[in-house]
MMTF fields as JSON, N, C-alpha, C and O atoms, coordinates in Angstrom:
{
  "mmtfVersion": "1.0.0",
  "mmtfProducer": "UNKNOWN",
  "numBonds": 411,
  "numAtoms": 412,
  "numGroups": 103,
  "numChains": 1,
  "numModels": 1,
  "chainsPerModel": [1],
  "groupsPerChain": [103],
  "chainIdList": ["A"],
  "bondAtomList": [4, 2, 8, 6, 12, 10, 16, 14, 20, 18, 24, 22, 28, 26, 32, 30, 36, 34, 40, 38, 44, 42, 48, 46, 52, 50, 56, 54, 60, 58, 64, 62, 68, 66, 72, 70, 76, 74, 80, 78, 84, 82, 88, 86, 92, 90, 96, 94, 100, 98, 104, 102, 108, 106, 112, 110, 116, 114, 120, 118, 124, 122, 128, 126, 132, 130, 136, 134, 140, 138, 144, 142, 148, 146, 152, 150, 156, 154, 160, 158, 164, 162, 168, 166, 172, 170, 176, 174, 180, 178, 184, 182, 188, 186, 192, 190, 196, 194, 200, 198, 204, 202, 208, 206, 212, 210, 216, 214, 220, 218, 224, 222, 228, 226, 232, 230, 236, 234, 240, 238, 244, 242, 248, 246, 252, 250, 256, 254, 260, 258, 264, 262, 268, 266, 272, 270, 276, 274, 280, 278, 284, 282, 288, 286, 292, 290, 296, 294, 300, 298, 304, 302, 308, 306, 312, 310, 316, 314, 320, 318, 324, 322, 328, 326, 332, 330, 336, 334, 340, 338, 344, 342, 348, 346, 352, 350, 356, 354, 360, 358, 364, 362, 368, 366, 372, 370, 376, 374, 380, 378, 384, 382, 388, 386, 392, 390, 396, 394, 400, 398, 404, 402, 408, 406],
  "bondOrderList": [1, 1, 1, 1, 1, 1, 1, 1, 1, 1, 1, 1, 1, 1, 1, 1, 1, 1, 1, 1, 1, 1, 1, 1, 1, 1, 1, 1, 1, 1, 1, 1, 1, 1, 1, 1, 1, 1, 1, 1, 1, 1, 1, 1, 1, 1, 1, 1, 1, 1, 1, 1, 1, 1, 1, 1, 1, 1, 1, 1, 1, 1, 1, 1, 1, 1, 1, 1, 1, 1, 1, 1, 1, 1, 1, 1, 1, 1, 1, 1, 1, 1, 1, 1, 1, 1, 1, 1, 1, 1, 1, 1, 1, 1, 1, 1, 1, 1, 1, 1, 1, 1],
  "groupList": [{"groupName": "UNK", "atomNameList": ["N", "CA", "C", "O"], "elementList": ["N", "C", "C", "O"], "formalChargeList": [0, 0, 0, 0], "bondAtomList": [1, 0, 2, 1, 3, 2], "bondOrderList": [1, 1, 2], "singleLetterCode": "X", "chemCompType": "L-PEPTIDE LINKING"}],
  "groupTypeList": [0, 0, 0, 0, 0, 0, 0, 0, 0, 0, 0, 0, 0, 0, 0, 0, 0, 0, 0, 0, 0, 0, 0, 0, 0, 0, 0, 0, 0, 0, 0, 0, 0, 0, 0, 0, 0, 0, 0, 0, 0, 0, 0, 0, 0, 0, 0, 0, 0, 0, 0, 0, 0, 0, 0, 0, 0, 0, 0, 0, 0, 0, 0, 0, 0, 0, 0, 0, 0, 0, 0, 0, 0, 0, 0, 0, 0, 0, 0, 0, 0, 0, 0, 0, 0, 0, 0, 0, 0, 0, 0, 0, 0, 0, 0, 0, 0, 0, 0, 0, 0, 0, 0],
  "groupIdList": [1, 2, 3, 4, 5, 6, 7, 8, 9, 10, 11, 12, 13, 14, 15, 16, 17, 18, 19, 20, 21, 22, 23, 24, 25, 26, 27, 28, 29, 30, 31, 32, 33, 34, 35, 36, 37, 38, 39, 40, 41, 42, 43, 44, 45, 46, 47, 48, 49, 50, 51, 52, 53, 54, 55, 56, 57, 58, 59, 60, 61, 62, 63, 64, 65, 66, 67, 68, 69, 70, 71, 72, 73, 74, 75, 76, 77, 78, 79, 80, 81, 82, 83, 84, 85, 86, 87, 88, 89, 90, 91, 92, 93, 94, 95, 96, 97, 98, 99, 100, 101, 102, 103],
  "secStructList": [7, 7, 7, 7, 7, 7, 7, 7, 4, 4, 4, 1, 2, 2, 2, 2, 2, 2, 2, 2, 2, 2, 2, 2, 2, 2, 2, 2, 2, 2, 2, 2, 2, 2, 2, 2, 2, 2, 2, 2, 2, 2, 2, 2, 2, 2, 2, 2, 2, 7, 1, 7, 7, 2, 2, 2, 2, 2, 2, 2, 2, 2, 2, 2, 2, 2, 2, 2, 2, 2, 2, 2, 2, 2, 2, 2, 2, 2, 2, 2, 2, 2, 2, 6, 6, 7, 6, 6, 6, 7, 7, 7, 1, 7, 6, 6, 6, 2, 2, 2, 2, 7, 7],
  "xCoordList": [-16.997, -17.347, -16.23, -15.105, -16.459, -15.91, -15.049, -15.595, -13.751, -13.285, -13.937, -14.824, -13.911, -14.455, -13.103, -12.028, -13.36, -12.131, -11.893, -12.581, -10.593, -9.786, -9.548, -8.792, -10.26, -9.533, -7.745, -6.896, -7.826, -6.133, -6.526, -7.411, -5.325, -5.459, -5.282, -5.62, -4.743, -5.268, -6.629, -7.047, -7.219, -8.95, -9.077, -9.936, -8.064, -8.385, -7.533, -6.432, -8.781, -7.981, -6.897, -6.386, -6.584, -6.133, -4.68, -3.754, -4.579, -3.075, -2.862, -1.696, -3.567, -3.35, -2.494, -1.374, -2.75, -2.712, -1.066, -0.241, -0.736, 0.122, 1.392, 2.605, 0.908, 1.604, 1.983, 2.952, 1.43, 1.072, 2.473, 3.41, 2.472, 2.702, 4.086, 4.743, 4.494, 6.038, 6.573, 7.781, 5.813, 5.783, 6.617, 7.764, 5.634, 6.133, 7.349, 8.319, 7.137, 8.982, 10.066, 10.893, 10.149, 10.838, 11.143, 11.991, 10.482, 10.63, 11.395, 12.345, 10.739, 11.789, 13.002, 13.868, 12.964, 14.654, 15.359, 16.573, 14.851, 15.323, 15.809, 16.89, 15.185, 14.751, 16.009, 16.914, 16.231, 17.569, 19.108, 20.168, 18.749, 20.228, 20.227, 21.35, 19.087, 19.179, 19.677, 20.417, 18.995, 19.703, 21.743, 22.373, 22.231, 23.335, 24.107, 25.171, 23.854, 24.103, 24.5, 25.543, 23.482, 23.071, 24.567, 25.109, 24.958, 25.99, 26.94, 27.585, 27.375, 28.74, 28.973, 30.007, 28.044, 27.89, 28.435, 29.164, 27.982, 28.077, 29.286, 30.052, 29.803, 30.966, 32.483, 33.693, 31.802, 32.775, 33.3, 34.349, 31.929, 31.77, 32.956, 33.504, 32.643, 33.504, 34.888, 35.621, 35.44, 36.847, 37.407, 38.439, 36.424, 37.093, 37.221, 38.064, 36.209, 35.856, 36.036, 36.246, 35.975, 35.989, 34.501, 33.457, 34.8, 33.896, 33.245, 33.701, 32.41, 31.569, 30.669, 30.626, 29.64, 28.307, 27.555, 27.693, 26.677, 25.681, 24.848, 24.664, 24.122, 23.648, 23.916, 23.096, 25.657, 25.673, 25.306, 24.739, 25.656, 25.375, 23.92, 23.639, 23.155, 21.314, 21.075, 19.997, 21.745, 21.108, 21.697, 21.274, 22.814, 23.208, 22.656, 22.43, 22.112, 21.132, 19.709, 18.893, 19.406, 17.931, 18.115, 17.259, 19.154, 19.381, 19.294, 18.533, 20.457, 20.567, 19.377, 19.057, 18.559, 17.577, 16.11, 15.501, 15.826, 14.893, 14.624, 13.608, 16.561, 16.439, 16.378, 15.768, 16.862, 17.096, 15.391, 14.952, 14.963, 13.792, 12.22, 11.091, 12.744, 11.983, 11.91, 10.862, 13.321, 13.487, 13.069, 12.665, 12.992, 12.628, 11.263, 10.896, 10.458, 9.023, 8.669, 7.957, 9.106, 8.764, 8.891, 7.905, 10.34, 10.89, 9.746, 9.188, 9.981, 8.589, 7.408, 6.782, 7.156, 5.685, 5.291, 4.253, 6.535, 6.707, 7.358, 7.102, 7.703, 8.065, 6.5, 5.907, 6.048, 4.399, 3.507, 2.616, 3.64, 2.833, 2.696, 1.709, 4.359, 4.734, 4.669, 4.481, 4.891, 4.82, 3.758, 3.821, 2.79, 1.457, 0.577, -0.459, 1.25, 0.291, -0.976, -2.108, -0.105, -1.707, -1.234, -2.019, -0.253, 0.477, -0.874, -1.737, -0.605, -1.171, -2.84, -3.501, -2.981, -4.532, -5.222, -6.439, -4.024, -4.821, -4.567, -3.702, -5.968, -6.705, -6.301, -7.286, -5.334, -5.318, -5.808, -5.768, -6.251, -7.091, -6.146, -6.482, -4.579, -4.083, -3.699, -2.504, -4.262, -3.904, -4.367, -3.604, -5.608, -6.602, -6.199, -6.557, -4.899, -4.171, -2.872, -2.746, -1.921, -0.837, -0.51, 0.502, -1.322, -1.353, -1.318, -0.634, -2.254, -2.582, -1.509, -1.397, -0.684, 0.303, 1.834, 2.54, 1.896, 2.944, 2.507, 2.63, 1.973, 1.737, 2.367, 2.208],
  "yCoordList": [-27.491, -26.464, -25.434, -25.847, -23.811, -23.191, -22.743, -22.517, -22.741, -22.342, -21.306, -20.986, -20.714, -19.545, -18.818, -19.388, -16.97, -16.469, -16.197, -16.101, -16.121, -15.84, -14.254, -13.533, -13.924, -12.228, -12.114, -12.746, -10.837, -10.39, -9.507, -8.716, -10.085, -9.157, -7.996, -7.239, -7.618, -5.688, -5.053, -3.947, -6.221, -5.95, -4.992, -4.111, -5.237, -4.719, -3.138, -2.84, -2.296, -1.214, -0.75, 0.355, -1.296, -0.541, -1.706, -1.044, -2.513, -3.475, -2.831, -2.462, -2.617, -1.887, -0.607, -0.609, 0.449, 1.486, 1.176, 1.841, 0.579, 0.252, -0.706, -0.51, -1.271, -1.758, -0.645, -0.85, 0.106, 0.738, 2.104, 2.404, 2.605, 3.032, 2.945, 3.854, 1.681, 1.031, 0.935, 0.812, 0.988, 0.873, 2.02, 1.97, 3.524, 4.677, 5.056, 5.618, 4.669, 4.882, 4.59, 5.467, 3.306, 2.475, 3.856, 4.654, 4.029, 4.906, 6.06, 6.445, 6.8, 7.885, 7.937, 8.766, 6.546, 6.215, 5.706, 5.798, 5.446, 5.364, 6.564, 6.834, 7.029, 8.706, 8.959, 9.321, 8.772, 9.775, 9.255, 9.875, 7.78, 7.138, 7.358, 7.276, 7.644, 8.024, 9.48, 9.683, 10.513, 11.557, 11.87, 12.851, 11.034, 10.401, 9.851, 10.449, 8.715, 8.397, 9.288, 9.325, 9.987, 10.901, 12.223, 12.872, 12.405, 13.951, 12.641, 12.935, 11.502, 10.816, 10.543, 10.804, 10.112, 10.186, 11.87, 11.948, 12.558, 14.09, 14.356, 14.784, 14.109, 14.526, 13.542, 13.699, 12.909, 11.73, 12.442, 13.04, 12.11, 12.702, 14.522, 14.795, 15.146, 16.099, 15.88, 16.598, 15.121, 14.489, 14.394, 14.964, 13.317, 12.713, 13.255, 13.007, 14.015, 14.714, 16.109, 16.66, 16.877, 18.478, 18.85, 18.202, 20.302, 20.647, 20.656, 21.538, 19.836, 19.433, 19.978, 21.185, 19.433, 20.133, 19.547, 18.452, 20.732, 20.255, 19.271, 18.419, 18.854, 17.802, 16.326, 15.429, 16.297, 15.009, 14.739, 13.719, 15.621, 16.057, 15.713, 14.519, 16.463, 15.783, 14.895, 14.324, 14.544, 13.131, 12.084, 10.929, 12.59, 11.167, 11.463, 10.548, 12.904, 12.774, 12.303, 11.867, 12.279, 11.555, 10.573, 9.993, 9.482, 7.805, 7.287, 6.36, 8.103, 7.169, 7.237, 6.271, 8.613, 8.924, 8.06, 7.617, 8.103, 7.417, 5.717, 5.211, 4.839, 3.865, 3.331, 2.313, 3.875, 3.997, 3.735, 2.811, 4.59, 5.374, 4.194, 4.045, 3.542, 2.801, 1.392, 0.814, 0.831, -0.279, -0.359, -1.475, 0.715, 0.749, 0.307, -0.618, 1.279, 1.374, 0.013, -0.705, -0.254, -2.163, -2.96, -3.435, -3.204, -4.212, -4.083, -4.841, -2.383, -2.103, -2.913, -3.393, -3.006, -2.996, -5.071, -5.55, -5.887, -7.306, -7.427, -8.451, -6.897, -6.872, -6.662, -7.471, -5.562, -5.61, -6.51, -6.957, -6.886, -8.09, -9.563, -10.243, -9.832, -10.611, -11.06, -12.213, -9.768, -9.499, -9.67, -10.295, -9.044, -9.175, -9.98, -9.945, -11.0, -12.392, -12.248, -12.729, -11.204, -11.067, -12.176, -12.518, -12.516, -13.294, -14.759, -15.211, -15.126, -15.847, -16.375, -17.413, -15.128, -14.879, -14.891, -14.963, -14.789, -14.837, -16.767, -17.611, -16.679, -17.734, -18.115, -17.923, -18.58, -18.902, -20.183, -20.648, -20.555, -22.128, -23.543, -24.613, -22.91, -24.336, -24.896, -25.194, -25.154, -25.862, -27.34, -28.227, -27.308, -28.694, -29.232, -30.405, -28.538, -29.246, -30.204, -31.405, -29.375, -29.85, -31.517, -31.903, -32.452, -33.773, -34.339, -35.221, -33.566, -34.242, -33.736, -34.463, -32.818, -32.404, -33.523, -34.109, -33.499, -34.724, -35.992, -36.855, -35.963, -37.869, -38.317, -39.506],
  "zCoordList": [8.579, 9.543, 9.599, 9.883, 9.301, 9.483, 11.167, 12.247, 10.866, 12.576, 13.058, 12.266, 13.88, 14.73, 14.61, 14.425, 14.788, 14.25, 15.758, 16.774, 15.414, 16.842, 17.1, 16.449, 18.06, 18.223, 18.538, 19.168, 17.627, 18.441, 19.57, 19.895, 20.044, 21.083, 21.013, 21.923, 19.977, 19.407, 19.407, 19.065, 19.949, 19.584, 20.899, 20.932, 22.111, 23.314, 23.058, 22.594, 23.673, 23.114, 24.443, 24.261, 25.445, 26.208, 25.509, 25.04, 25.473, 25.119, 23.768, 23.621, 22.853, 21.451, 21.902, 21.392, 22.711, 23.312, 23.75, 23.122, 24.392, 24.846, 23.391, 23.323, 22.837, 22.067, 20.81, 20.079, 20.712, 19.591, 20.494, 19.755, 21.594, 22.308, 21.888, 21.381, 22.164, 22.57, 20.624, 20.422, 19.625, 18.21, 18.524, 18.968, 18.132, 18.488, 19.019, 18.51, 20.08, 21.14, 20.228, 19.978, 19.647, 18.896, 18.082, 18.481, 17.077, 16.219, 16.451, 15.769, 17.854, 18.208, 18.322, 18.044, 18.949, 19.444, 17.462, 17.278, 16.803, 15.544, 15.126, 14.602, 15.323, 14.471, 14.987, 14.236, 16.532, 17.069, 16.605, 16.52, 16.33, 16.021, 14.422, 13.926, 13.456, 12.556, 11.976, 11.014, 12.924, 12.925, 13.583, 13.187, 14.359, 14.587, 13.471, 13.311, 12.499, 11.409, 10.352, 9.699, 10.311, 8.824, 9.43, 8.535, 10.668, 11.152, 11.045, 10.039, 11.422, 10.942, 9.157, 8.542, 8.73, 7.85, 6.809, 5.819, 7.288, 6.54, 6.857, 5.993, 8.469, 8.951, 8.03, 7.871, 7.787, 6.844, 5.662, 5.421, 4.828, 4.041, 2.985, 1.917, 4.392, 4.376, 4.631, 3.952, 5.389, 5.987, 4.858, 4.503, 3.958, 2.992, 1.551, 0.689, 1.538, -0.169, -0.184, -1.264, 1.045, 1.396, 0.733, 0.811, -0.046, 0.286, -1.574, -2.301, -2.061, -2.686, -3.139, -2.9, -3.917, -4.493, -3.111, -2.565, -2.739, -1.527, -2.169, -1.3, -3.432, -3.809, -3.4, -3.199, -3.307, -2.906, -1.171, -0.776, -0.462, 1.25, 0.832, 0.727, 0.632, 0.738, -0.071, 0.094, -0.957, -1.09, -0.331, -0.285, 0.334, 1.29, 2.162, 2.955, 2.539, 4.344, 3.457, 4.269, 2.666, 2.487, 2.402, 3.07, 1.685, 1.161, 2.248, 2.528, 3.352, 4.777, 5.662, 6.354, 5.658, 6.237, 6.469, 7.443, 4.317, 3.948, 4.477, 4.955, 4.037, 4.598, 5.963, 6.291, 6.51, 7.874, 8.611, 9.294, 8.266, 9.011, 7.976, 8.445, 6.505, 6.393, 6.957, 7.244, 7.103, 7.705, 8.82, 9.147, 9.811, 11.354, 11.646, 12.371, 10.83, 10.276, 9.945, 10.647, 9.033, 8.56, 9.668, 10.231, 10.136, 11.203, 12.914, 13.708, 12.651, 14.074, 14.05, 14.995, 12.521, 12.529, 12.666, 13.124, 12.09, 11.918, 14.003, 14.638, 14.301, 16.091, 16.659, 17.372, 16.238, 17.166, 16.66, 17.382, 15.347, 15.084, 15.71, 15.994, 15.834, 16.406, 17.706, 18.093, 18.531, 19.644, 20.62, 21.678, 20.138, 20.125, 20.342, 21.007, 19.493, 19.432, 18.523, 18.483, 17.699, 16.595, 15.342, 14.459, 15.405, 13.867, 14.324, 13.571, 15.657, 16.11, 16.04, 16.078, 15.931, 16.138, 14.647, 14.479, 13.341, 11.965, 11.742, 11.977, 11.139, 10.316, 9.049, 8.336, 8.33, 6.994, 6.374, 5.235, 7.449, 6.551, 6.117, 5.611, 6.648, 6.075, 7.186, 7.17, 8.155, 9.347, 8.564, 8.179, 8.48, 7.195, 6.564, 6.459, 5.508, 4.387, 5.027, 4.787, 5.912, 6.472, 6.532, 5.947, 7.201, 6.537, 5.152, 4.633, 4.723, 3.017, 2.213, 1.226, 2.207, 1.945, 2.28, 1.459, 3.263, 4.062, 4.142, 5.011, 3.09, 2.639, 2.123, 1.849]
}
């Protein structure tokens, strides 16, 4: 007999709304310590090397930028999952095996 699927609670749109909400925020507030980063970073940069080909200046405001701003994005997105109680709510079928396995 197949289980019955479990809703996430993302299914509700007003907690989605809200979770999805607080995702966002996250991000902004990234964005701002990222933009923070990227002016110590440049300000370094200059301290230490003077004054350079601007090539290396944008590609270090994109490297730090890019990573920065992808990790947030990822880590946000494994926090609202988590968070959520949607990790919870998926079905993978090996609840069944777990014994027959530990025999």
């Amino acid at each position: 007999m197949a289980n019955p699927v479990r809703p996430s609670p993302l299914d509700d749109p007003d907690y989605a709304q809200f979770a999805w909400g607080r995702y966002f925020r996250l991000l902004r507030w990234m964005g701002l310590l990222t933009l923070v980063v990227i002016a110590a970073a440049v300000w370094y940069l200059y301290s230490a090397l003077g004054l350079v080909s601007i090539h290396l200046y944008i590609a270090a405001m994109l490297g730090i930028g890019f990573t920065m701003m992808l990790m947030a994005a990822l880590m946000g997105l494994v926090f609202l999952s988590s968070g959520t109680g949607h990790d919870e709510a998926v079905d993978n079928g090996l609840e069944q095996h777990i014994d027959h396995w530990w025999k």
